[in-house]
DSSP file (Angstrom, degrees, kcal/mol; ACC not computed):
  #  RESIDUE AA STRUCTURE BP1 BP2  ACC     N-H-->O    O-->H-N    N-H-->O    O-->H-N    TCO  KAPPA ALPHA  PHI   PSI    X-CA   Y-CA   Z-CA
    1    1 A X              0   0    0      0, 0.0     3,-0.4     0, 0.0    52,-0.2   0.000 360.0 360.0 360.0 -19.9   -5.5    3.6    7.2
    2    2 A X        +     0   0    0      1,-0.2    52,-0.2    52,-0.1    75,-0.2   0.019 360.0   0.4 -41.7 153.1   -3.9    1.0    9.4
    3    3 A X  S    S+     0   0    0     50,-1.7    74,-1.9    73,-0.1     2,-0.2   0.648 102.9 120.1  14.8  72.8   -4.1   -2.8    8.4
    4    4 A X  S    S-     0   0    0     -3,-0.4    49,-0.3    72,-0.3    72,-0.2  -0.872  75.2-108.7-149.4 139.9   -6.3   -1.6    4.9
    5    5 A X        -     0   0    0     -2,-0.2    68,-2.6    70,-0.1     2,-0.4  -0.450  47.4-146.2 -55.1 126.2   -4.6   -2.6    1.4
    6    6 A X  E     -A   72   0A   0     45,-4.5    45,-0.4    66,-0.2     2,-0.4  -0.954  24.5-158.8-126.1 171.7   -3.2    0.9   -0.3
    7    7 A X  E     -A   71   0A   0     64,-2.5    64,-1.3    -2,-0.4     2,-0.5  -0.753  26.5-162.5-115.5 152.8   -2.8    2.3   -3.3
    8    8 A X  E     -AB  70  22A   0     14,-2.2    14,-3.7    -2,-0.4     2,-0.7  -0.973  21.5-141.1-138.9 131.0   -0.2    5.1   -3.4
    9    9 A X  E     -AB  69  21A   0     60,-2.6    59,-1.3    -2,-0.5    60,-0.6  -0.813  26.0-163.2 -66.9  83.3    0.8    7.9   -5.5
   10   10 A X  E     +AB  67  20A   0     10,-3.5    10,-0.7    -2,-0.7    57,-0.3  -0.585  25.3 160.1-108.8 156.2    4.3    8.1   -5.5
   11   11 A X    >   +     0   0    0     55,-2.8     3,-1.8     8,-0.2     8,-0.1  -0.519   8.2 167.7-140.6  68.0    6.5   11.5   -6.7
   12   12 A X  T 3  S+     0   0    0      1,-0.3    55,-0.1    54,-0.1     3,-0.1   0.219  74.4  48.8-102.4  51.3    9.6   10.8   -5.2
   13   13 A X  T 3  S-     0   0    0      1,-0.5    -1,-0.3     5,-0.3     2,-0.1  -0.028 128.4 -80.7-100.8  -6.9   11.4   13.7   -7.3
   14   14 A X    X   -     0   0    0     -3,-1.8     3,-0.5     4,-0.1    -1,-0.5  -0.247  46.2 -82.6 102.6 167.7    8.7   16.2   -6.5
   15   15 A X  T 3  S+     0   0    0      1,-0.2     4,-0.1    -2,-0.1    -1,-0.1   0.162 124.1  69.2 -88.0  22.5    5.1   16.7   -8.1
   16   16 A X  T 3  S+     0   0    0      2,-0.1     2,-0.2    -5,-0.1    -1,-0.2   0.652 104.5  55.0 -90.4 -25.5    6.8   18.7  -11.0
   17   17 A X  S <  S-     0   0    0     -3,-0.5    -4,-0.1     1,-0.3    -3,-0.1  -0.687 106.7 -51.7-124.5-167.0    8.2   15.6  -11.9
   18   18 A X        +     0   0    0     -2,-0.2    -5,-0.3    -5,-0.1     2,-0.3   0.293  54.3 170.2 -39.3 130.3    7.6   12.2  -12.8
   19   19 A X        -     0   0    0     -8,-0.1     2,-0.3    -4,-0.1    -8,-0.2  -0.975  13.0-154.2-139.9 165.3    5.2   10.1  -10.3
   20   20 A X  E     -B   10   0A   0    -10,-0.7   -10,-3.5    -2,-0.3     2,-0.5  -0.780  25.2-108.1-129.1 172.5    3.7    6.9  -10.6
   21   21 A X  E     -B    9   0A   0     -2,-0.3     2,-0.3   -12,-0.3   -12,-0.2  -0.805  38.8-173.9-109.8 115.6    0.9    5.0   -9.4
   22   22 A X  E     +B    8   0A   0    -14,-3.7   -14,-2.2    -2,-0.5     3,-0.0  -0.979  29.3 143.4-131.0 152.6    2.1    2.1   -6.8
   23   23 A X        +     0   0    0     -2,-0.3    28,-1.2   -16,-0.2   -17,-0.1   0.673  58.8  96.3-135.7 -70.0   -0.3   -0.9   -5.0
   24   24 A X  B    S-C   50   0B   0     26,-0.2     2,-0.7     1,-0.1    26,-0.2   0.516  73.8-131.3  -7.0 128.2    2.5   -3.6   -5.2
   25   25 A X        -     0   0    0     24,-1.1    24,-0.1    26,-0.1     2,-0.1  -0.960  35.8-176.5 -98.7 115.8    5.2   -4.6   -2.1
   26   26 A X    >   -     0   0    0     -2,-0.7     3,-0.8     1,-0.0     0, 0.0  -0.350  37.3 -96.6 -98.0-168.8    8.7   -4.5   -3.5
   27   27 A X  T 3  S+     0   0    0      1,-0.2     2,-0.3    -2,-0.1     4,-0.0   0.929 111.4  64.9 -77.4 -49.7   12.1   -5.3   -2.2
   28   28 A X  T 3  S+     0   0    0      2,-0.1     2,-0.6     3,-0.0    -1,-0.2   0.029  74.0  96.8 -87.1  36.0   12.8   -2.2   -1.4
   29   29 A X  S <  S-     0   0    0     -3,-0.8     4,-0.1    -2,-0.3    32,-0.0  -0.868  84.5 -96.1-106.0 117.5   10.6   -1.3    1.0
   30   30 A X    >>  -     0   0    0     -2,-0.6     3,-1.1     1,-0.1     4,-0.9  -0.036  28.8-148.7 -44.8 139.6   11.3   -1.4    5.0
   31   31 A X  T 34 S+     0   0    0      1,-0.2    -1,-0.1     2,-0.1     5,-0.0   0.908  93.7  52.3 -77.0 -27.8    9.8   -4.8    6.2
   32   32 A X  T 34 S+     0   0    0      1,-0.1    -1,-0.2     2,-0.0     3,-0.1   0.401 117.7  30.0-102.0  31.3    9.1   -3.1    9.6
   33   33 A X  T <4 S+     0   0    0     -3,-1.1     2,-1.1     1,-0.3    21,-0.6   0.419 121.2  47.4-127.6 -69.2    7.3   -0.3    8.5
   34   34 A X  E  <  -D   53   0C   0     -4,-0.9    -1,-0.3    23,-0.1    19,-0.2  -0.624  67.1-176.5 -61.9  84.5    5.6   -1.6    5.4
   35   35 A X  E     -D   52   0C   0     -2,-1.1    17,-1.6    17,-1.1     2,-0.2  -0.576  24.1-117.4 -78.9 141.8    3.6   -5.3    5.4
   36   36 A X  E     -D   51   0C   0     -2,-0.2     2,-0.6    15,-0.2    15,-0.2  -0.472  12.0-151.1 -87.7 146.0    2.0   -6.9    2.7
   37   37 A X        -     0   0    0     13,-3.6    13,-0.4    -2,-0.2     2,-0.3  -0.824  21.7-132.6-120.9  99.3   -1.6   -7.9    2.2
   38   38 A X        +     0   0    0     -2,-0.6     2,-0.5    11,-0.2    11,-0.2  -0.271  35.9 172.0 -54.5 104.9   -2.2  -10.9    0.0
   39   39 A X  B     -E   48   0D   0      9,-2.3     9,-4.8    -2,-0.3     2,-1.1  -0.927  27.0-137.6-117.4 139.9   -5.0  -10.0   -2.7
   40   40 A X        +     0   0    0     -2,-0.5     7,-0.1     7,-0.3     3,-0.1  -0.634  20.6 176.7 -65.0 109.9   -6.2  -12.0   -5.5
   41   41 A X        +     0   0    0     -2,-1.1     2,-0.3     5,-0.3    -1,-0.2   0.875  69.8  27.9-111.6 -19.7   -6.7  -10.1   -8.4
   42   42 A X  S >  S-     0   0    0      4,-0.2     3,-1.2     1,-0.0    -1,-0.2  -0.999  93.2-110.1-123.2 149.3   -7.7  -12.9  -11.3
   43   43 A X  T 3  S+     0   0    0     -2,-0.3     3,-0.1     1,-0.3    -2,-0.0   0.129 106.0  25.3 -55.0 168.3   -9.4  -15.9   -9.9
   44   44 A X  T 3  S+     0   0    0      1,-0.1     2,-0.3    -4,-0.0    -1,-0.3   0.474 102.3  95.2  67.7 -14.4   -7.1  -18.9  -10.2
   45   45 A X  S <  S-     0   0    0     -3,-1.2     2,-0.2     1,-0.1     3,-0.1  -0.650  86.1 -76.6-142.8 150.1   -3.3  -16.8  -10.3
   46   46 A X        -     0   0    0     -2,-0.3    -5,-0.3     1,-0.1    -4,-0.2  -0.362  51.1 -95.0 -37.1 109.4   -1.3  -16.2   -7.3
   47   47 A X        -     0   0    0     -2,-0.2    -7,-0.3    -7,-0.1    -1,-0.1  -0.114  37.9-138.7 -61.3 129.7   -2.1  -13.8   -4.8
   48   48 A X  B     -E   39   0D   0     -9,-4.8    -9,-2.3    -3,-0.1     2,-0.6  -0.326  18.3-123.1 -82.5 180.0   -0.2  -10.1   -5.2
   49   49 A X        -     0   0    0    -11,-0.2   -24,-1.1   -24,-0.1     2,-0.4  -0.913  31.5-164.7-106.1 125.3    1.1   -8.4   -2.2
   50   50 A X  B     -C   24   0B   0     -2,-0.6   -13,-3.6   -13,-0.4   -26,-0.2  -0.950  25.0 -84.5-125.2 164.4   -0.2   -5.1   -1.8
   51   51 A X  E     +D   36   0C   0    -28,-1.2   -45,-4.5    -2,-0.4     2,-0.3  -0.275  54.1 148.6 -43.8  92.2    0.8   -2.0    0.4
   52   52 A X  E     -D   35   0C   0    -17,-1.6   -17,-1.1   -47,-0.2     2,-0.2  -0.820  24.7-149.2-143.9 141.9   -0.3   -1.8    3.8
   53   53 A X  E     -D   34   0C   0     -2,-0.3   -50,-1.7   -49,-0.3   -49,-0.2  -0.539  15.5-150.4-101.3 174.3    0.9   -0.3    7.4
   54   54 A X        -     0   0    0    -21,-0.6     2,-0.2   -52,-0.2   -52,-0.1   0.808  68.4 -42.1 -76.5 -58.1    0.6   -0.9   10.9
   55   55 A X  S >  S-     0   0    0    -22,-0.2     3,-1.2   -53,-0.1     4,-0.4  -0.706  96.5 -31.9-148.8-162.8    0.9    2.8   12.9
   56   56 A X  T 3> S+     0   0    0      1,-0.3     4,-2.9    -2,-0.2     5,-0.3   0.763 121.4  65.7 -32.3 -62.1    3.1    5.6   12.4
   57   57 A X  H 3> S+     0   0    0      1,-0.2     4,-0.6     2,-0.2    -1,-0.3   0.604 100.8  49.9 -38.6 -22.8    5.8    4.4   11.3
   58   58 A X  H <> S+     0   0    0     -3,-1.2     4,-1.5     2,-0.2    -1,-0.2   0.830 108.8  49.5 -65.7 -58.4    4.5    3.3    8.4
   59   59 A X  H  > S+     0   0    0     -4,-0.4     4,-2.4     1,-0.2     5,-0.4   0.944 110.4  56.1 -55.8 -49.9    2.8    6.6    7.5
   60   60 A X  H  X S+     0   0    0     -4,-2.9     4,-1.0     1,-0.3    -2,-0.2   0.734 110.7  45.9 -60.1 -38.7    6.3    8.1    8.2
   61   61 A X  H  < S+     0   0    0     -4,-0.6     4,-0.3    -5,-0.3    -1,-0.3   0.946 103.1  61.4   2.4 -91.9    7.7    5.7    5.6
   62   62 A X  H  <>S+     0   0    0     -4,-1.5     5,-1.2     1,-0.3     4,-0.2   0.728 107.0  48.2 -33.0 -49.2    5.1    6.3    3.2
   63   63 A X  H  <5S+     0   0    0     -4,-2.4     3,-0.4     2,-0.2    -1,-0.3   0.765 107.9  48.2 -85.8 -28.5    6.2    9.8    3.1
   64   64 A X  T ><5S+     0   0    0     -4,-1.0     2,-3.7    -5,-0.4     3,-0.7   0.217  99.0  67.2 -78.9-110.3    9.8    9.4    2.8
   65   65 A X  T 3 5S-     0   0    0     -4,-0.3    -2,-0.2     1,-0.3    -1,-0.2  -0.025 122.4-110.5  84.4 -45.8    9.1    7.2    0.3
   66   66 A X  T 3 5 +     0   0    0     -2,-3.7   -55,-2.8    -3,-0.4    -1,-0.3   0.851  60.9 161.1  88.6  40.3    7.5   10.6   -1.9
   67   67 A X  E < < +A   10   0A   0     -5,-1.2    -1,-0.3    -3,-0.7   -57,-0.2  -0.846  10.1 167.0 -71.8 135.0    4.0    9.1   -1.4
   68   68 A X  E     +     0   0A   0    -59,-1.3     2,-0.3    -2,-0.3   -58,-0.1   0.075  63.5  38.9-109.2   9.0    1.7   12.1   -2.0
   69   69 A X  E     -A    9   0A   0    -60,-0.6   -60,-2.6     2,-0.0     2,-0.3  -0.935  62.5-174.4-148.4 139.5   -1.6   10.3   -2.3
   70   70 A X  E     -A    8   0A   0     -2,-0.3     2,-0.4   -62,-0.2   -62,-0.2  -0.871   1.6-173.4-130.0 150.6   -2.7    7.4   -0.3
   71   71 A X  E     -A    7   0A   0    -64,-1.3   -64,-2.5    -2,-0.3     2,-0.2  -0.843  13.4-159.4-171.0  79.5   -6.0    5.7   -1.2
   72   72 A X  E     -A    6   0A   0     -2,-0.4   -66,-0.2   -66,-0.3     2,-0.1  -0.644  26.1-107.8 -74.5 150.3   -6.9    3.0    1.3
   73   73 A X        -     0   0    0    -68,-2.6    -1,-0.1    -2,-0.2     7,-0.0  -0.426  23.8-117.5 -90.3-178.7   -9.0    0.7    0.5
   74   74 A X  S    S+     0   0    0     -2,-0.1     2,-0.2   -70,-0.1    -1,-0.1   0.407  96.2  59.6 -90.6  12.3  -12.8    0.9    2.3
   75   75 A X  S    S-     0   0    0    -70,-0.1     2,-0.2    10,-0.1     5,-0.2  -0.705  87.6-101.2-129.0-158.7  -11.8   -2.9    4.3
   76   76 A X     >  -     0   0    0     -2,-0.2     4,-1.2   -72,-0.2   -72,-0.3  -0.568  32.9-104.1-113.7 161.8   -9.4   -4.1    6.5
   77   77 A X  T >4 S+     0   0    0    -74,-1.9     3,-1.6     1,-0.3   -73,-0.1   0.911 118.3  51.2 -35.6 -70.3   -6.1   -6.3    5.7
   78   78 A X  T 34 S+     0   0    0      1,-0.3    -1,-0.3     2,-0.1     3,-0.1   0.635 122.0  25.0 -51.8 -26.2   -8.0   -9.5    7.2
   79   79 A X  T >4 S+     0   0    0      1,-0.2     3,-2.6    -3,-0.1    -1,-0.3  -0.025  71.0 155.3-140.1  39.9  -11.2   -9.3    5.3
   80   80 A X  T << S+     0   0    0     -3,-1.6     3,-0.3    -4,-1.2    -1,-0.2   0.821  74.1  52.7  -7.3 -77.6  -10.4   -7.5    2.2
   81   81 A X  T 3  S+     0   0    0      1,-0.2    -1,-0.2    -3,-0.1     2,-0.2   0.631 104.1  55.6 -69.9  -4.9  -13.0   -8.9    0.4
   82   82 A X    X   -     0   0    0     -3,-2.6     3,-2.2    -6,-0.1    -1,-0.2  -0.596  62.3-177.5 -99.3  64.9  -15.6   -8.2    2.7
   83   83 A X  T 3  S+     0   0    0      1,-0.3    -1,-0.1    -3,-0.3    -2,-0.1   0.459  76.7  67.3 -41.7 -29.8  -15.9   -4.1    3.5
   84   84 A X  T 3         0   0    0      1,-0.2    -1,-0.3    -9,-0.1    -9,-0.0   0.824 360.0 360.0 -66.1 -18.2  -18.8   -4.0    6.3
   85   85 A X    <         0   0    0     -3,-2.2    -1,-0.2    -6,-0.3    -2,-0.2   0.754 360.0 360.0-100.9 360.0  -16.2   -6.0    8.8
C-alpha cells in the first residue's frame, strides 16, 4: 500500500454509525504520516490531492483516523497513470 493513491472508508464513530467514503488530503491530516498524490481527475482542471502513505506510520494513522477500508489503487504514487510500473 505504500506510495499507491487510496481510497478509504472512514467510520470514525464506529461502523454502527455514520461513515463516509474519503480519497481527498485535508488539513487535518498529519503531514508526516499522510502525503498527497497529485491526480487529475477531468482533463484540463487542477490536479486533486489524494491519500497516500509512506510505512507504518501511515497505516497507524489511517487507523486512528477510523479508516476501516483501504482500497489502494493497483499503481504506484509516481506513475499513477500507468499500473504495469
Amino acid at each position: 500500500m505504500a506510495s499507491r493513491p487510496l481510497s478509504l472508508v472512514r467510520c470514525p464513530l464506529g461502523h454502527q454509525r455514520k461513515c463516509f467514503f474519503q480519497k481527498h488530503v485535508t488539513e487535518t491530516v498529519d503531514p508526516r504520516a499522510i502525503v498527497g498524490v497529485p491526480v487529475v481527475e477531468k482533463a484540463g482542471s487542477a490536479p486533486a490531492i489524494y491519500v497516500a502513505i509512506r510505512d507504518l506510520r501511515g497505516l497507524i494513522t489511517l487507523v486512528q483516523m477510523g479508516v476501516l477500508e483501504i482500497h489502494p489503487w493497483g499503481s504506484r504514487a509516481a506513475m499513477w497513470i500507468d499500473p504495469t510500473r
